[in-house]
Structure formats: structure tokens, C-alpha cells
C-alpha positions as CSV (number, residue, x, y, z in Angstrom):
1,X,-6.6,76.9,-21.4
2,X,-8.8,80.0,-21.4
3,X,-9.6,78.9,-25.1
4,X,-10.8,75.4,-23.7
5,X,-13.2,76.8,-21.4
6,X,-14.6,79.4,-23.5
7,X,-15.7,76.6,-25.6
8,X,-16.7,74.5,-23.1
9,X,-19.0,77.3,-22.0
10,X,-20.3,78.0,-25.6
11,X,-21.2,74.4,-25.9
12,X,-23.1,74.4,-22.4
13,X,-24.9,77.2,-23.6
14,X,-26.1,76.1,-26.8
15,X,-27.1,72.5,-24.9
16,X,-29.4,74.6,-22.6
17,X,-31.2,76.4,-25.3
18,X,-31.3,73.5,-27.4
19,X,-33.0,71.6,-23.9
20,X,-35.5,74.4,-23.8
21,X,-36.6,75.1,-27.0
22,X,-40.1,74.4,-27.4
23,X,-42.1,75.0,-30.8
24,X,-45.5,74.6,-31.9
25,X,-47.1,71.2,-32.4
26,X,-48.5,70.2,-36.0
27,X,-51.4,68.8,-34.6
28,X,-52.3,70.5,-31.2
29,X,-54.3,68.9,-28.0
30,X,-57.7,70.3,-27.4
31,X,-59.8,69.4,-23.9
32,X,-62.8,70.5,-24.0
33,X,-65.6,70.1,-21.3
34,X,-69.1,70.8,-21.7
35,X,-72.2,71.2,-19.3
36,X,-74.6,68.4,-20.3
37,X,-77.8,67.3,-18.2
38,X,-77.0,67.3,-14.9
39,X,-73.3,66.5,-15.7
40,X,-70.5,67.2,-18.1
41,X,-68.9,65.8,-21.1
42,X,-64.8,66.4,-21.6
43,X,-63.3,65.5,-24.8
44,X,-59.5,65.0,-24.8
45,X,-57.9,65.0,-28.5
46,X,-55.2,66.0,-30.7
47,X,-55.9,68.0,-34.0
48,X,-53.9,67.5,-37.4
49,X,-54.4,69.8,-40.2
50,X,-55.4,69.0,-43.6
51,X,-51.9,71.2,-45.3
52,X,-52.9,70.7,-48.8
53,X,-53.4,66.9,-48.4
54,X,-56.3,64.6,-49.7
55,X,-57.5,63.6,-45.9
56,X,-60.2,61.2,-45.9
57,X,-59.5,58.0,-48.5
58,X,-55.6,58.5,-48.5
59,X,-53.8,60.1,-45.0
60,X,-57.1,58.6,-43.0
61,X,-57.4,55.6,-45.4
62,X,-61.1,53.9,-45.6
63,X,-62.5,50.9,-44.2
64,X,-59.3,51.0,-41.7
65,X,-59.4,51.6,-37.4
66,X,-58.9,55.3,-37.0
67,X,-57.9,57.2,-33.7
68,X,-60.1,60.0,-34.8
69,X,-57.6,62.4,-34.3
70,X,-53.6,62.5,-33.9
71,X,-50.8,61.7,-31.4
72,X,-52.8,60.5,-28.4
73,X,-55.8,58.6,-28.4
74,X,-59.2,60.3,-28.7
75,X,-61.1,60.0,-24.8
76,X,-64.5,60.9,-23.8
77,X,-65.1,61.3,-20.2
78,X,-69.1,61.2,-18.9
79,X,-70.1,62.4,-15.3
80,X,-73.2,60.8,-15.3
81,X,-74.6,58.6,-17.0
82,X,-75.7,58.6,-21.1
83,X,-77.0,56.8,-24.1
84,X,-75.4,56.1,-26.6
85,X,-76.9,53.9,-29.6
86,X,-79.4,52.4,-27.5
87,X,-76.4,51.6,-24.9
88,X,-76.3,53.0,-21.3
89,X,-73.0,53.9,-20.3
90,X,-72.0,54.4,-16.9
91,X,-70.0,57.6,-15.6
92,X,-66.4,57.3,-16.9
93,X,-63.9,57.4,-19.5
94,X,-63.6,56.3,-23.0
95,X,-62.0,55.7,-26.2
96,X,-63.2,57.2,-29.4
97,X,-62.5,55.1,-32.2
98,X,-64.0,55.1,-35.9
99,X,-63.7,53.6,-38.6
100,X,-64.3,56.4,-41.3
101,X,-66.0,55.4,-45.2
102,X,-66.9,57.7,-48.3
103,X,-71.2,57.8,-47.2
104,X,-71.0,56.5,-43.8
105,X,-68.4,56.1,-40.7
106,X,-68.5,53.2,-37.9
107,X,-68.1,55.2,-34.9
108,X,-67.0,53.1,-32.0
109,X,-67.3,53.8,-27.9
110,X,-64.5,51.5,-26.1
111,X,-63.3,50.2,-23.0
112,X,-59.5,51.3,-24.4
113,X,-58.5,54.6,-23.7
114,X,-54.8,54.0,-25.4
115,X,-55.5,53.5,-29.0
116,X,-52.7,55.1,-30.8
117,X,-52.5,52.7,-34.3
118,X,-54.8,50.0,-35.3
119,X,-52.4,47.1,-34.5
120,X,-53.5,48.4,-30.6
121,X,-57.1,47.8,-31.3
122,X,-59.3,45.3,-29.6
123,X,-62.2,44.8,-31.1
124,X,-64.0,42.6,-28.0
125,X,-63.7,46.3,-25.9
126,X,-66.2,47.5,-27.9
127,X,-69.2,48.8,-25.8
128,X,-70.9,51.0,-28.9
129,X,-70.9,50.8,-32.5
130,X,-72.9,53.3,-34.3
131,X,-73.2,53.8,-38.1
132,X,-73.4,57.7,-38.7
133,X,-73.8,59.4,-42.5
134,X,-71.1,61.2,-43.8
135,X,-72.7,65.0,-44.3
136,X,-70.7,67.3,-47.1
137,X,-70.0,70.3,-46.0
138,X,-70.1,73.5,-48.0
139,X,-66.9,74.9,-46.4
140,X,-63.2,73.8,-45.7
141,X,-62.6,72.5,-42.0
142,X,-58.2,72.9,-42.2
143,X,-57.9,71.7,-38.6
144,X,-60.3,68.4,-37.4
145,X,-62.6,69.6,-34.8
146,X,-65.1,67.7,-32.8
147,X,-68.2,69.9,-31.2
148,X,-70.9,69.3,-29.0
149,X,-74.2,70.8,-30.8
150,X,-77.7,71.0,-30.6
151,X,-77.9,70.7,-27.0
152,X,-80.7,70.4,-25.3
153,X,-82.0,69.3,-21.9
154,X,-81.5,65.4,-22.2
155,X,-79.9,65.4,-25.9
156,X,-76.4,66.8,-27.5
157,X,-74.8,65.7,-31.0
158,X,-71.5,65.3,-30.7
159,X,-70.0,66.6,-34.1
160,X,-66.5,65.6,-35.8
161,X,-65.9,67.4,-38.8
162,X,-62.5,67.6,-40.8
163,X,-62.0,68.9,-44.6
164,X,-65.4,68.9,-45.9
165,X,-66.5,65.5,-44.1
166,X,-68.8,65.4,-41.3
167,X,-70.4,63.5,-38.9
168,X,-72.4,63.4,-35.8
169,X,-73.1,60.9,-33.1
170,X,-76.0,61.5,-30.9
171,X,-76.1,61.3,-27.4
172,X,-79.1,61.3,-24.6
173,X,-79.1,60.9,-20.7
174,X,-82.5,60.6,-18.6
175,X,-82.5,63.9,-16.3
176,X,-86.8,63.9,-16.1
177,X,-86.7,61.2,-12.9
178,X,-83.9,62.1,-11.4
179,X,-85.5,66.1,-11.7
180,X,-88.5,64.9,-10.7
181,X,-87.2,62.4,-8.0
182,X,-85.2,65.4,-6.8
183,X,-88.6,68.1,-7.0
184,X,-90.1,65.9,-4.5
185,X,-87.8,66.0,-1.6
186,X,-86.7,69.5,-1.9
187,X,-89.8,70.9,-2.0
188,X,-90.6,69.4,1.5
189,X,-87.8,71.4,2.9
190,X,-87.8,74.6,5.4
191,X,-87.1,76.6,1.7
192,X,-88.4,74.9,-1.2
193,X,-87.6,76.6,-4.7
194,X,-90.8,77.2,-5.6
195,X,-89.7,79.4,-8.8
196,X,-87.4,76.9,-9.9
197,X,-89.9,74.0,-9.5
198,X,-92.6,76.1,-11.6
199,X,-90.4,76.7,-14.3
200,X,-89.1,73.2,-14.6
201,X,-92.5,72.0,-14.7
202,X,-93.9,74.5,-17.2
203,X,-91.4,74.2,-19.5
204,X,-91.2,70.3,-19.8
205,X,-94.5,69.4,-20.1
206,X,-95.8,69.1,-16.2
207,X,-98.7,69.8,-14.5
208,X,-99.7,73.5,-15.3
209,X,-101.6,73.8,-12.5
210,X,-98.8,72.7,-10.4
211,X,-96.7,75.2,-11.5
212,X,-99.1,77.7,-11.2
213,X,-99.7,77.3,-7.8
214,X,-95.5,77.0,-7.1
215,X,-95.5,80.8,-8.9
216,X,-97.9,82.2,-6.9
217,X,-96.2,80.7,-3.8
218,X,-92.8,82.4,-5.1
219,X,-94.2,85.9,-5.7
220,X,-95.9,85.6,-1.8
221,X,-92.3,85.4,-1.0
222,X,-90.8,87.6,-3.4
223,X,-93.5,90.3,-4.7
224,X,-91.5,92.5,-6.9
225,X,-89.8,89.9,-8.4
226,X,-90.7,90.9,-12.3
227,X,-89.4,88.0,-13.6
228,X,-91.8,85.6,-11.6
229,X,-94.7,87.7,-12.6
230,X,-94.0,87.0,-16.2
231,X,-93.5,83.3,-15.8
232,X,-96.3,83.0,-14.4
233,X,-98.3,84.9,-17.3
234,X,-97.1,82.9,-19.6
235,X,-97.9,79.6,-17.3
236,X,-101.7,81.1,-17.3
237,X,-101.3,81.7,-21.0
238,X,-100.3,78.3,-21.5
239,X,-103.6,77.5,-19.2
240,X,-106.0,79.3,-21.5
241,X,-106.7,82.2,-19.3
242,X,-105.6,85.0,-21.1
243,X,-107.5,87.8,-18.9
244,X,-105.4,86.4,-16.2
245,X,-102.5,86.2,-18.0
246,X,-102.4,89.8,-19.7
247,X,-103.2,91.3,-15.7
248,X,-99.8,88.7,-15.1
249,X,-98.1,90.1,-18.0
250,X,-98.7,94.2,-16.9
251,X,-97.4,93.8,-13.5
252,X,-94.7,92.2,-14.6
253,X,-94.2,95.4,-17.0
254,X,-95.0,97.9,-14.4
255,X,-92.1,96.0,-12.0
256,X,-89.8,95.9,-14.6
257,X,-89.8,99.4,-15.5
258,X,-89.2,100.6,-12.0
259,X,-86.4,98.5,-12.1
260,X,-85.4,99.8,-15.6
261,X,-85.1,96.4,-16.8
262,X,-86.0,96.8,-20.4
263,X,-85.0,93.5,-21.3
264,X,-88.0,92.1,-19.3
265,X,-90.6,95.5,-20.5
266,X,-90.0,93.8,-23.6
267,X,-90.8,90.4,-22.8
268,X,-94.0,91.3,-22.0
269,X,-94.9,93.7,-24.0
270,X,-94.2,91.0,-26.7
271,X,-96.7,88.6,-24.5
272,X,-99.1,91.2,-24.1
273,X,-99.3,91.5,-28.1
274,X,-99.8,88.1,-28.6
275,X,-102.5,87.9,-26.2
276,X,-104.7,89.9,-27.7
């Protein structure tokens, strides 16, 4: 009897640690989320490994639906709203599909977010369809990875690469009228960000003068602020007043070094030489 139980309890034992044995997956989930515009980007995928195998034209075969990744299907999730391929697509959640060639991939934006084999396809949820070049790479990518690059402002590219394939689909939102839109109301408030306002107008093309005046506002309020004074030598250097600008520009230098703020001492020191 004592024999029985022994085994009985040997048996439970091994069932538990079989139950809670956990290894690593071959092709690994990746979310990754991404500051964009005024919003964010998260990319939810799974990421296979190439392991010696000839990827694109044989285990991701041409011509053919692709989930642009493994295991689950490939999602992109917007929190405001973006172009893609001269298409407007409202805040949401997405399917990544492509449809991958030897010079150029069809890379697809769809209603589906459950895409697991091409039998599950539906072509009529469509919402994009963008052609993108295939770009040889140099180097070996072993696990596929997908990146969001170049970003700018109201731009990002939104890179997959795999083996020594990639590709990159670009994607824009409008943040100028909302900005703008937004400029206007806050800064007939009790506290209006006059720095902020400056900044965003120098540096996108705006109204110098504007931002001049916002700069000067925002050192009233803040007059040791070094950083202001140098934004607003380079807004008067951007002006054509370089007398102005260089007075701007040692102010700023003689703030920062009380602060011991090198970082900025250089800035305009830097400005200063190109002023001259």
C-alpha cells in the first residue's frame, strides 16, 4: 500500500512540473508603442527567426497573403488619426497584411485584425494597399523586426526588415491645424505658454515676428531663463538681425555660465561664431 502511494505521489509530482513548465517561444511577441504627432503608434507582432532557412521565396513564399510575422496576426493600433497611402484612417486598430515579392511587396492596412493563414483573408476589408520596394540590405536581420524610423513632426516610416529584405511604409498625420487651432485658445488663457508657442512657430515655418514677440513676453516672465534667451537669438538670427541676435546670444552665455550649464555656453558660443 505504502508502495501505491509513493507512486501515486511521484506521478502527481511530475504532472505538476510538467503543468508548469514553460520554455522559450521560437518566434517571440513584441509590442511596441511609439510617440507619434500628437498620438501614439503600438505595433503588436510575433517574430520568427531565419535558423539557417531561405526566408523570402520558400518559408514566406511569393505572390502569396502573408501575416507579416508569426503565430498571431500582425495589428497596428493609431491614437489619432494618420495617412496612409493617400488614405485617412481614423483612430483604431488594424491588421497588417502583405503580400511580399523579390523587387516589390503589397503591403495591405485591414479592417481584420485575426489573420492567421491566407484561407482567413478577406480581400473586400482592405482599407490600404501600398506597393513599397524591396531595399537589400548589407547585413543579416536573424529575427524579423518592424521599426518606426525617420520620425519627424507629422511623418514616420514604418520599417519591416527580415534576412536581408526590407521595406518601408510611410506614414503622415496633420498635427499643423490642430497646433495651430490649439495656439489660439491657449494663448487667450490667464497663463499662455508664451515659450512654447515661440518655439513651435519658429521652428515650423510661422510668423517670426510672432514668435519674437511670444519670446520676449516669456523672458518678462522668466528673465534668467538661458534657454529663452538663446531661442530667441536664434529667432532674431533667423530675422536678419544679427546685432540683435549676438547681444541675444551673450546673455544667454553669461546666464548659462552662472548656472554652469555648459551644454547651453556652448550653444551659443557656436551661434555667436556663426554670426560673425
Amino acid at each position: 500500500m505504502k508502495k501505491i502511494f509513493w507512486l501515486v505521489g511521484c506521478l502527481a509530482f511530475l504532472t505538476s512540473v510538467h503543468a508548469q513548465l514553460k520554455t522559450p517561444a521560437p518566434s517571440p511577441t513584441q509590442t511596441l508603442k511609439q510617440d507619434f504627432g500628437l498620438g501614439s503608434i503600438e505595433i503588436n507582432y510575433s517574430r520568427p527567426a531565419v535558423k539557417g532557412r531561405k526566408v523570402f521565396g520558400d518559408l514566406v513564399p511569393y505572390g502569396a497573403i502573408w501575416r507579416t510575422g508569426a503565430n498571431n496576426a500582425t495589428t497596428l493600433q493609431f491614437s489619432e488619426e494618420v495617412s496612409i497611402g493617400g488614405v485617412t484612417l481614423a483612430p483604431g486598430k488594424y491588421g497588417l497584411l502583405s503580400i511580399p515579392d523579390k523587387e516589390k511587396w503589397t503591403l495591405i492596412i485591414s479592417k481584420q485584425t485575426d489573420v492567421t493563414s491566407p484561407s482567413a483573408y478577406k480581400p473586400e476589408m482592405d482599407l490600404v494597399r501600398v506597393t513599397a520596394s524591396v531595399e537589400k540590405l548589407k547585413y543579416d536581420v536573424e529575427n524579423f523586426t518592424i521599426a518606426i524610423n525617420d520620425i519627424k513632426p507629422n511623418s514616420c516610416q514604418l520599417s519591416l526588415s527580415w534576412d536581408k529584405t526590407q521595406v518601408n511604409l510611410p506614414i503622415t498625420t496633420d498635427i499643423d491645424s490642430k497646433i495651430m487651432s490649439n495656439i489660439a485658445k491657449v494663448m487667450q488663457g490667464e497663463k499662455p505658454p508664451y515659450y512654447n508657442a515661440a518655439m513651435y512657430y519658429m521652428e515650423n515655418g510661422k510668423d517670426l515676428n510672432q514668435a519674437l514677440a511670444w519670446f520676449d513676453k516669456a523672458i518678462e516672465a522668466t528673465p534668467g531663463a538661458y534657454w529663452v534667451h538663446h531661442q530667441r537669438a536664434n529667432c532674431l538670427a533667423k530675422l536678419g538681425k544679427s546685432a540683435e541676435a549676438r547681444a541675444a546670444a551673450e546673455k544667454s552665455k553669461e546666464l548659462a555660465l552662472a548656472a554652469k550649464n555648459m551644454d547651453y555656453v556652448k550653444l551659443n558660443e557656436k551661434l555667436l561664431a556663426e554670426l560673425k
